[in-house]
C-alpha positions as a printed Julia matrix, in Angstrom:
506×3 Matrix{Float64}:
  0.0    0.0     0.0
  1.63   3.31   -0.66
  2.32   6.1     1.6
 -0.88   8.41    2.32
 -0.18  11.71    3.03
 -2.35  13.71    5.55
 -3.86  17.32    4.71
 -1.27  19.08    6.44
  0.82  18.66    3.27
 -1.32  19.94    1.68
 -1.52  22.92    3.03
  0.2   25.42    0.8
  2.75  26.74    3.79
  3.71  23.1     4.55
  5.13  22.89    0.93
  7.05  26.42    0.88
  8.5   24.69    4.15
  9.44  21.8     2.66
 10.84  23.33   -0.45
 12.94  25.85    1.58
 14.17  22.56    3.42
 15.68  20.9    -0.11
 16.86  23.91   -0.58
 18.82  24.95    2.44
 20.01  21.21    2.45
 21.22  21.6    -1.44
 22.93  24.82    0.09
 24.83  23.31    2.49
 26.33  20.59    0.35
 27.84  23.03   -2.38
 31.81  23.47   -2.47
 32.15  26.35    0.14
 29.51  25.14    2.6
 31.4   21.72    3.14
 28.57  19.52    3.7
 28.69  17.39    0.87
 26.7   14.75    1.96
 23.59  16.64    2.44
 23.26  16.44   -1.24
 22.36  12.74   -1.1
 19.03  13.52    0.21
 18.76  17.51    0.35
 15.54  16.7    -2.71
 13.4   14.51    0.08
 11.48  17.22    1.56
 11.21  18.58   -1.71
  9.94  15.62   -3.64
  7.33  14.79   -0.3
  6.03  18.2    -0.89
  5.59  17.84   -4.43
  3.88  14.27   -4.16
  0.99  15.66   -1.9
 -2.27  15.36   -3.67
 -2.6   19.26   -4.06
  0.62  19.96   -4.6
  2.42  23.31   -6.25
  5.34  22.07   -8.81
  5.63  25.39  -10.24
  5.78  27.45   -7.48
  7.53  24.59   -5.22
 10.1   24.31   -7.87
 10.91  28.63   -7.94
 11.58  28.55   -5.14
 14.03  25.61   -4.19
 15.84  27.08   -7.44
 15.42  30.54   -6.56
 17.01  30.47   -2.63
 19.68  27.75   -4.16
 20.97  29.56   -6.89
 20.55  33.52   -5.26
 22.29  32.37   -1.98
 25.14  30.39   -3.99
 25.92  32.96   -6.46
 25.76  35.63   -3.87
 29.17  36.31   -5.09
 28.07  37.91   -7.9
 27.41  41.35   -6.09
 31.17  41.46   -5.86
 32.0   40.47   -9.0
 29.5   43.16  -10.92
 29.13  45.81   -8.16
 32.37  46.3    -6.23
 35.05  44.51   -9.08
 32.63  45.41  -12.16
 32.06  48.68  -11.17
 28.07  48.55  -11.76
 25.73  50.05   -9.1
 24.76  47.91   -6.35
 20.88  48.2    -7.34
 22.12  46.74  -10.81
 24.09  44.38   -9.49
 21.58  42.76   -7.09
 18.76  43.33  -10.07
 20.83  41.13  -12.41
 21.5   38.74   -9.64
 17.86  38.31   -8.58
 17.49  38.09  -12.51
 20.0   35.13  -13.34
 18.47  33.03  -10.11
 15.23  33.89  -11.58
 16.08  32.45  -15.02
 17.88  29.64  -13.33
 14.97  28.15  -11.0
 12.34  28.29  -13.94
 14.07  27.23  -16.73
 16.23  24.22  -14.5
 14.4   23.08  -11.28
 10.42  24.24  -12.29
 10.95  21.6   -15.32
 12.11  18.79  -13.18
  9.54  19.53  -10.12
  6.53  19.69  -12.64
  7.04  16.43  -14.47
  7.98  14.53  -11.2
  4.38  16.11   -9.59
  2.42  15.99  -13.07
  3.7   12.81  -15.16
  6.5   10.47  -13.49
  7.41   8.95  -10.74
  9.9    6.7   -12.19
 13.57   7.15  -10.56
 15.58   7.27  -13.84
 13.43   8.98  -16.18
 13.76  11.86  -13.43
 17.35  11.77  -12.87
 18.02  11.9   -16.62
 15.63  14.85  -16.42
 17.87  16.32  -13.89
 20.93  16.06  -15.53
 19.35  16.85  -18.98
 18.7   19.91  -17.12
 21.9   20.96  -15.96
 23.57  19.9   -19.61
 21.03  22.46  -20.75
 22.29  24.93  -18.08
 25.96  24.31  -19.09
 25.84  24.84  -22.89
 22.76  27.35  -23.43
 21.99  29.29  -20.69
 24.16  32.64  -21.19
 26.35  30.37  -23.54
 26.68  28.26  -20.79
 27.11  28.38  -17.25
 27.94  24.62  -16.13
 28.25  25.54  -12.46
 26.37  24.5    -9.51
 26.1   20.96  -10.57
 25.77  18.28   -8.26
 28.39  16.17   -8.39
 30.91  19.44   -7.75
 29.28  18.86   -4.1
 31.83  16.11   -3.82
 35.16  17.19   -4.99
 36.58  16.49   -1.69
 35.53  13.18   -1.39
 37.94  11.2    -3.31
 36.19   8.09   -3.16
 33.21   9.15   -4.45
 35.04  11.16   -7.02
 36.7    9.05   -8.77
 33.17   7.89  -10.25
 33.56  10.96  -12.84
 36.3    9.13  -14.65
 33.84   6.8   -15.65
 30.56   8.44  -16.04
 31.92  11.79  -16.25
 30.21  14.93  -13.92
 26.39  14.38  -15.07
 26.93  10.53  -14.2
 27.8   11.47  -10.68
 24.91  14.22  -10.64
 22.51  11.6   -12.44
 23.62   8.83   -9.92
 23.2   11.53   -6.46
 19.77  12.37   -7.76
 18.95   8.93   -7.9
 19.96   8.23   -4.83
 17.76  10.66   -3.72
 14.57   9.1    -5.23
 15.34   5.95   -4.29
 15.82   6.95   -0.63
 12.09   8.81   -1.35
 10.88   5.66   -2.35
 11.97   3.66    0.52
 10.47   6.36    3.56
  6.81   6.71    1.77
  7.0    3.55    0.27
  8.87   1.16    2.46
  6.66  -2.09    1.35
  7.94  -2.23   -1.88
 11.02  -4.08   -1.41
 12.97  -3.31   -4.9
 13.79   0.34   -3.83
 16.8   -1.42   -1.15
 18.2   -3.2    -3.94
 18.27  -0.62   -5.96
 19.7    2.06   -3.62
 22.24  -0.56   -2.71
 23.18  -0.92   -6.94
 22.96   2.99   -7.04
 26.04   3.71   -4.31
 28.02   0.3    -5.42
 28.27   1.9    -8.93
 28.8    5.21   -7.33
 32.28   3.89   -5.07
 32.96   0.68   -7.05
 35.53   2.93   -9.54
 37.12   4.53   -6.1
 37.83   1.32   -4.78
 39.41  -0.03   -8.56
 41.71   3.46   -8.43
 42.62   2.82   -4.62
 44.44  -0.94   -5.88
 45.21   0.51   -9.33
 46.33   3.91   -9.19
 46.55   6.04  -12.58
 50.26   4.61  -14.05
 53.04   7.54  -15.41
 56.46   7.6   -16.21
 57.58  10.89  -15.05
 56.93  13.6   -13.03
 58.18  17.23  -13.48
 58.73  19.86  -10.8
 56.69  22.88  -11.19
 56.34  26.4    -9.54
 52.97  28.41   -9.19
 53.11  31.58   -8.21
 50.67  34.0    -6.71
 51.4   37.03   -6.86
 48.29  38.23   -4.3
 48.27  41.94   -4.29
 44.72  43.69   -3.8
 42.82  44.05   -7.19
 42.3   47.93   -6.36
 46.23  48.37   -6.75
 46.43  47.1   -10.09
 43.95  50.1   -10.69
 46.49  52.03   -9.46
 49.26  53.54  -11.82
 51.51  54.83   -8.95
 51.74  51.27   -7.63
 52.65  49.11  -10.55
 56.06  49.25  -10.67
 56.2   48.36   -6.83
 54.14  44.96   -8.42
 56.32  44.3   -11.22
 59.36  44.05   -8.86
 57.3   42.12   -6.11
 56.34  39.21   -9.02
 59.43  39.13  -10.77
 61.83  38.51   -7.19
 58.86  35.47   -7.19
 59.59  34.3   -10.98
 63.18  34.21   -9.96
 63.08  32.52   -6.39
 60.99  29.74   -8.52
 63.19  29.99  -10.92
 66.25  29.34   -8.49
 64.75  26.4    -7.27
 65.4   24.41  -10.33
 61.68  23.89  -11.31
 60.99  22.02  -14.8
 58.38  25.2   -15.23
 56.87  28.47  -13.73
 53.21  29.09  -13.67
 51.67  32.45  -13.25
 48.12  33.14  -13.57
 45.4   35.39  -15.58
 46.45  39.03  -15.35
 49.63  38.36  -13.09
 50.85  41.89  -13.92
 49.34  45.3   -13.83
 50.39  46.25  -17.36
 50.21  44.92  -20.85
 53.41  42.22  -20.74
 53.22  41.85  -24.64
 54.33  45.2   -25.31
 55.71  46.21  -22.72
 59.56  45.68  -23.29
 61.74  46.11  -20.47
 59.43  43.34  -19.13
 59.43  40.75  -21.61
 63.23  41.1   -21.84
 63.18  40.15  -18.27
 61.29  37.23  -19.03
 62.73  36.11  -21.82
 66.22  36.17  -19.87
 64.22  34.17  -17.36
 62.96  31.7   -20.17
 66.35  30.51  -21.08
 66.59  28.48  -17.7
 62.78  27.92  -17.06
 59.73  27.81  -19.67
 57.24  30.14  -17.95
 53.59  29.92  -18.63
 51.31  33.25  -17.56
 48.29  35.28  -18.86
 48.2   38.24  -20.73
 45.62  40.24  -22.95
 46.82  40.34  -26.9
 45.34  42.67  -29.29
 46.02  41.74  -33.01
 44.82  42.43  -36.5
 42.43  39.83  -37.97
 40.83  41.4   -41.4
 41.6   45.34  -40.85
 39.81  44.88  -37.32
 41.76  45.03  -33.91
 40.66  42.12  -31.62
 41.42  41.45  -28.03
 42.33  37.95  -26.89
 42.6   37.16  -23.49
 45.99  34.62  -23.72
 47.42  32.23  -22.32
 51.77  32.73  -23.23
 54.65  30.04  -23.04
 57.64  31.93  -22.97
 60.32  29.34  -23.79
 63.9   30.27  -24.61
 62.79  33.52  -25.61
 59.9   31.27  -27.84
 56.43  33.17  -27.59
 53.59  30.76  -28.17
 50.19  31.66  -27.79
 46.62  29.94  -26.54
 43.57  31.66  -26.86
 41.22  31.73  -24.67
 38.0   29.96  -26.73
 35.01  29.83  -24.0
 34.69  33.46  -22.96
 33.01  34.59  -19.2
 29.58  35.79  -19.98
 29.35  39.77  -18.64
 32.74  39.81  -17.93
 34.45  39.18  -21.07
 31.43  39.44  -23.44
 28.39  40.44  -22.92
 25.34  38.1   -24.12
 23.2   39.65  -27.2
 25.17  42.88  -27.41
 23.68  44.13  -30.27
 20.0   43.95  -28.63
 21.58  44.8   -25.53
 23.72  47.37  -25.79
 22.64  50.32  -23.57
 22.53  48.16  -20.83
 26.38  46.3   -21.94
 27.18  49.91  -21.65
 25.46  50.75  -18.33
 27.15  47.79  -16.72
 30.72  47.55  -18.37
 30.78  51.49  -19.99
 32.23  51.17  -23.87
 35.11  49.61  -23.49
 35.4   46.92  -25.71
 34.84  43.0   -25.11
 37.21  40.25  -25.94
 36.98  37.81  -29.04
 37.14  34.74  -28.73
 39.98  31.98  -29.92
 39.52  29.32  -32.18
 42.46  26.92  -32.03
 43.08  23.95  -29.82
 46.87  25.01  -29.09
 49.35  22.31  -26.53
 52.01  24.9   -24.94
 54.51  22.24  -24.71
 58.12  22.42  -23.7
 60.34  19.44  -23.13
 58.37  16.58  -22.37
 55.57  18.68  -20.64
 52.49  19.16  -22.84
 50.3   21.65  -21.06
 46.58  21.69  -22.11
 45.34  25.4   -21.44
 43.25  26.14  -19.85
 41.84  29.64  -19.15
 39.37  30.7   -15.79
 36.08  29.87  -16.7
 36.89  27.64  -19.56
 37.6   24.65  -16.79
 33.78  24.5   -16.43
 33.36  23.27  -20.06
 34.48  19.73  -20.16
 34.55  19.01  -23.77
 37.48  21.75  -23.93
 39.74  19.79  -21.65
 38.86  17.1   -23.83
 39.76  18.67  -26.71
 43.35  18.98  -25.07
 43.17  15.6   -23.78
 43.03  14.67  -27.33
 45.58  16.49  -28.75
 48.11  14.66  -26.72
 48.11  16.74  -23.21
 50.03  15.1   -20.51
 49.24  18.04  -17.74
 46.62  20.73  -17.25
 47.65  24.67  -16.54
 44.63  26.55  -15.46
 45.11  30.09  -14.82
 42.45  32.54  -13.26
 41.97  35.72  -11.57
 39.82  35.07   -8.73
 40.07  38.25   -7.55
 36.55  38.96   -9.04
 34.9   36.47   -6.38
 36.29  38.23   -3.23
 36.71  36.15   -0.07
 33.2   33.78   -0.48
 32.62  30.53   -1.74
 33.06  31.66   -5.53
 36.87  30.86   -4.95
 35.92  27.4    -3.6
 33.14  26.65   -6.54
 35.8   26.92   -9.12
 38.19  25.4    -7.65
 35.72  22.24   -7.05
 35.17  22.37  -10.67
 38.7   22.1   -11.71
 39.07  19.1    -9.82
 36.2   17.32  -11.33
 38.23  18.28  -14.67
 41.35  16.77  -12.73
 39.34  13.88  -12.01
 37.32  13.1   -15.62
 40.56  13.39  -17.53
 42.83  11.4   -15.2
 45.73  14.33  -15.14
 47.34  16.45  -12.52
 46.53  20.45  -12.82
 48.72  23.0   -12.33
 46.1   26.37  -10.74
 47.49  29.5   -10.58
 44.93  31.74   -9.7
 45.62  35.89   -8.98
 45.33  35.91   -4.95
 43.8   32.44   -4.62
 43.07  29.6    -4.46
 45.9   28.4    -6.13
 46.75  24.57   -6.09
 48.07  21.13   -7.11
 45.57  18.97   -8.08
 46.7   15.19   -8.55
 44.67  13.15  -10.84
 42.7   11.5    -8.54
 41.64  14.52   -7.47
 43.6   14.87   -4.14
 44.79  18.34   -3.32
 48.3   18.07   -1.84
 49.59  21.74   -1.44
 47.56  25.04   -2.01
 47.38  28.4    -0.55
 43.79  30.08   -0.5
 44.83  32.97    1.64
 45.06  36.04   -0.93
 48.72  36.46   -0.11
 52.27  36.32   -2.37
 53.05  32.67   -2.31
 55.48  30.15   -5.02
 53.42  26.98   -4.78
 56.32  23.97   -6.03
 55.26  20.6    -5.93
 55.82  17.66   -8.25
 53.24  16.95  -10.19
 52.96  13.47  -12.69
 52.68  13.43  -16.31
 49.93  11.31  -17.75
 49.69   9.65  -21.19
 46.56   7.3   -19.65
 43.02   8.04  -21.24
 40.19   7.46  -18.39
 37.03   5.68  -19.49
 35.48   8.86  -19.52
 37.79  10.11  -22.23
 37.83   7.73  -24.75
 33.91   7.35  -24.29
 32.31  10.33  -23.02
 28.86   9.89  -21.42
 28.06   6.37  -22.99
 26.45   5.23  -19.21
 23.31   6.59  -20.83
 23.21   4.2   -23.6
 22.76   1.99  -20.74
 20.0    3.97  -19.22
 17.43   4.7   -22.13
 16.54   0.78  -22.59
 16.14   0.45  -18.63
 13.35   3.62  -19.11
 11.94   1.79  -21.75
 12.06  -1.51  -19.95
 10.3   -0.06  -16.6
  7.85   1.85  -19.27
  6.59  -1.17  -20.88
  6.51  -2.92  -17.33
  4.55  -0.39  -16.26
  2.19  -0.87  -18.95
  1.79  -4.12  -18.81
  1.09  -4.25  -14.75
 -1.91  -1.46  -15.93
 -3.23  -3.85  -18.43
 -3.18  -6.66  -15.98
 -5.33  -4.92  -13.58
 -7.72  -3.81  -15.77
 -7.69  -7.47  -17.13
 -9.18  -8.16  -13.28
C-alpha cells in the first residue's frame, strides 16, 4: 500500500516549508559550505512536498531554485558591483534576474514532471541532468556551475566515479539516490527500492575502490612552480603602484626559478600592465625563459581582417619562444556580454564602452620538453569538452590560470576550484592552478589536493606533479552510461504498462 499523506501537506505553507528545506540542504552541500553529503538527500522534503495530492510544482520548484541559486551565487554582487564597477541596485537586479532564469528554466521543469507525469527514478534523474547539460551549454552560452556532483570534490572516493561516467553521471547517480531513498520512507513495502539504492552507491564507489588498488600509471613527473602574486585588485587600478608589483612578481619568478623547477606558472592578469608590449618586461622574461619555460596570462590585441581584436591569452615563454593559446570559452558579462547588439545600452550601463574580448579558435598544446600543457583559461575549466579537446591532442598536464580576484573572499573561490578538480578527475591528469590571490593549487589526478594556498597572499606553490599519457574511461567514451540507461526507461515503461493492463484485465 503506498504512503498516504495527511492534509497538512497539503496545506500550501507546509510545501514552501518543505521546499525551503531541499533547498537549504542543497545549500549546504555546495563546495564552500562543506557539507557534501547533504546532497544525497537535500531533494526529500522537496519531492514529499511535491507528491501531496494538491501539490504546487511550479511554485515549489521557484523557489528551491530561486534560494539555491541567489544564496550560492551571492558572489556575484562582488563580482558586478564592487570589481565590475556597476551600481549595487544593478548588481543585485541582475543577480535576482540570473536566479530567476535559473529556477524556472532548471528546477520548475524537473519539479513539474515529477508532480504531473512520473514517478519513475531514472526517467527523473536523466531529467535532472538533462537539465543541468542544458544549463551548461545554453543558458548565457553556458554556465555549467552549480552541478551536483561538484558537491563532492573532496571526497575522493566518491570522485573518482567521474572518470567513468563523467560529472552528469555522478549528478545523475546523487539524484537517484535521492529518489530511491524517497521511495523507501513513503514507500517502504515495496522491497525493490533497497536493492536498488544498494546498486545505485556500489556503482557510485565501485571505480574509487578499482583506483585505490590501481592507481593512474606515469612515467615521469616534473617539478613545477605556481606563483601567486596576491596583491589587492584595487592596486592594479592604481598607476603609482605598478612598478612596486612588477618588482614584487618578478623577485617570485626568480626565487621559482632558483629552485630548479621544470616550469613556472603564473596566472590570468599576473601583472598590472600589458606584458606583450611592454619591453623592459618581456626582456626580463625572456632572460628568465632561457633556464625555465614560464607559462602566464596576458591580454593580446592583433589584427584579424583590418579589425583590432582582443584575446585574453594564455603565453609560453620558452627560450625567448612566444607561443600563444587563446582563450576559446569566454566569461559571460565579464568578457562578453550576451546579445550585445540587442543589448547594448545596458552592456554599456554595466561595463561602460570599453570593448569585449573575441574569442579563440584553435586547440593550441604549450609544450616544452616533455611537458604538454593543455590550457586552460578561468572559466573555460567549467566546459568539459574543452579539456577534452586537449586531452586529445596529446596533453600530458593541465595549466589553469584565473583571476579570482573577481569572487572576493566567499565561496566563488571554492566553486571553481571544485570544478577544476572534477576536470582533474574526468581526464585522469594532474593540474597545475594558478589563480591571482587564490586559491591556487596542485591537483593530482585522482583529485587529491596536496599543497595550495587560499589565503590572498604572495606565495610560489612547487610541488611535483605526474605526467599522464593514460586516457580514463570517460575520455575515450564520453557519457556512454546513458546508452545503458534509455533501454532500462523503456524496460520499466513497458513494465509499467503491462502491470496497468493486468489490472484492468481483473
Amino acid at each position: 500500500m503506498a504512503f498516504s499523506f495527511n492534509n497538512t501537506i497539503n496545506k500550501i505553507y507546509m510545501q514552501v516549508i518543505f521546499a525551503f528545506v531541499s533547498a537549504f540542504l542543497l545549500i549546504l552541500s555546495t563546495a564552500g559550505f562543506g557539507l557534501s553529503y547533504f546532497v544525497f538527500f537535500a531533494f526529500i522534503p522537496l519531492l514529499y512536498a511535491l507528491s501531496a495530492e494538491k501539490s504546487r510544482p511550479i511554485l515549489l520548484g521557484m523557489i528551491t531554485g530561486f534560494l539555491y541559486f541567489i544564496v550560492c551565487l551571492s558572489w556575484m554582487m562582488i563580482t558586478f558591483g564592487y570589481f565590475g564597477g556597476a551600481p549595487l541596485i544593478a548588481a543585485l537586479a541582475l543577480l535576482i534576474f540570473i536566479s530567476f532564469i535559473g529556477a524556472f528554466f532548471f528546477f520548475v521543469p524537473f519539479t513539474y514532471v515529477f508532480a504531473r507525469f512520473s514517478k519513475n527514478p531514472y526517467i527523473l534523474a536523466l531529467l535532472f541532468v538533462l537539465l543541468e547539460a542544458i544549463k551548461g551549454t545554453v543558458f548565457f552560452g553556458g554556465v555549467p556551475w552549480l552541478n551536483l556532483a561538484q558537491s563532492q570534490y573532496k571526497n575522493i572516493l566518491i570522485l573518482q566515479s567521474v572518470s567513468v561516467f563523467g560529472e552528469y553521471g555522478l549528478s545523475f547517480l546523487i539524484m537517484l539516490i535521492n529518489i530511491f531513498l524517497f521511495n523507501i520512507i513513503t514507500s517502504p513495502k515495496e522491497k525493490k527500492n533497497i536493492p536498488l539504492l544498494i546498486i545505485s552507491i556500489c556503482v557510485m564507489i565501485l571505480p574509487g575502490l578499482f583506483r585505490a588498488l590501481y592507481p593512474i600509471e606515469y612515467k615521469e613527473i616534473k617539478k613545477i612552480a605556481v606563483i601567486q602574486p596576491g596583491y589587492n585588485q584595487e592596486d592594479k587600478w592604481d598607476v603609482n603602484k605598478w612598478l612596486n608589483i612588477v618588482n614584487d612578481i618578478n623577485l617570485q619568478v626568480i626565487k621559482a626559478s632558483n629552485a630548479n623547477v621544470d616550469m613556472i606558472v603564473l596566472p590570468e592578469s599576473s601583472y598590472p600592465l600589458k606584458i606583450l608590449s611592454a619591453d623592459f618586461l618581456l626582456e626580463f622574461l625572456n632572460n628568465i625563459s632561457t633556464k625555465t619555460p614560464i607559462i602566464l596570462g596576458a591580454d593580446r590585441r592583433i589584427n584579424i581582417d583590418n579589425e583590432s581584436r582582443l584575446f585574453n591569452t594564455m603565453v609560453l615563454i620558452d627560450n625567448k619562444t612566444l607561443h600563444f593559446y587563446d582563450k576559446r570559452h569566454l566569461t559571460p558579462f565579464g568578457e562578453y556580454f550576451p546579445f550585445e547588439n540587442i543589448l547594448r545600452p545596458v552592456k554599456e550601463f554595466f561595463f561602460g564602452k570599453g570593448s569585449m574580448f573575441s574569442p579563440g579558435d584553435k586547440i593550441n598544446i604549450l609544450s616544452s620538453g616533455s611537458i604538454k600543457a593543455g590550457p586552460v583559461i578561468c572559466f573555460e575549466s567549467a566546459f568539459s569538452p574543452l579539456i577534452n579537446d586537449s586531452i586529445m591532442f596529446g596533453a600530458n598536464l593541465l595549466v589553469i590560470i584565473s583571476n579570482d580576484t573577481w569572487f572576493g573572499k566567499n565561496q566563488g573561490r571554492i566553486q571553481h576550484l571544485a570544478v577544476d578538480t572534477i576536470r582533474a578527475v574526468e581526464y585522469g591528469r594532474a593540474v597545475a592552478r594558478a589563480t591571482q590571490d587564490g586559491i591556487s593549487a596542485f591537483i593530482m589526478p585522482n583529485g587529491n589536493i596536496p599543497l595550495m594556498e587560499d589565503k590572498q597572499i604572495p606565495q610560489v606553490l612547487i610541488q611535483n606533479v605526474p605526467l599522464v599519457e593514460h586516457k580514463t574511461f570517460f575520455a575515450l567514451y564520453g557519457n556512454i552510461w546513458i546508452a545503458f540507461i534509455i533501454p532500462l526507461i523503456y524496460y520499466e515503461i513497458r513494465k509499467k504498462k503491462k502491470l496497468k493492463k493486468n489490472d484492468h484485465g481483473k
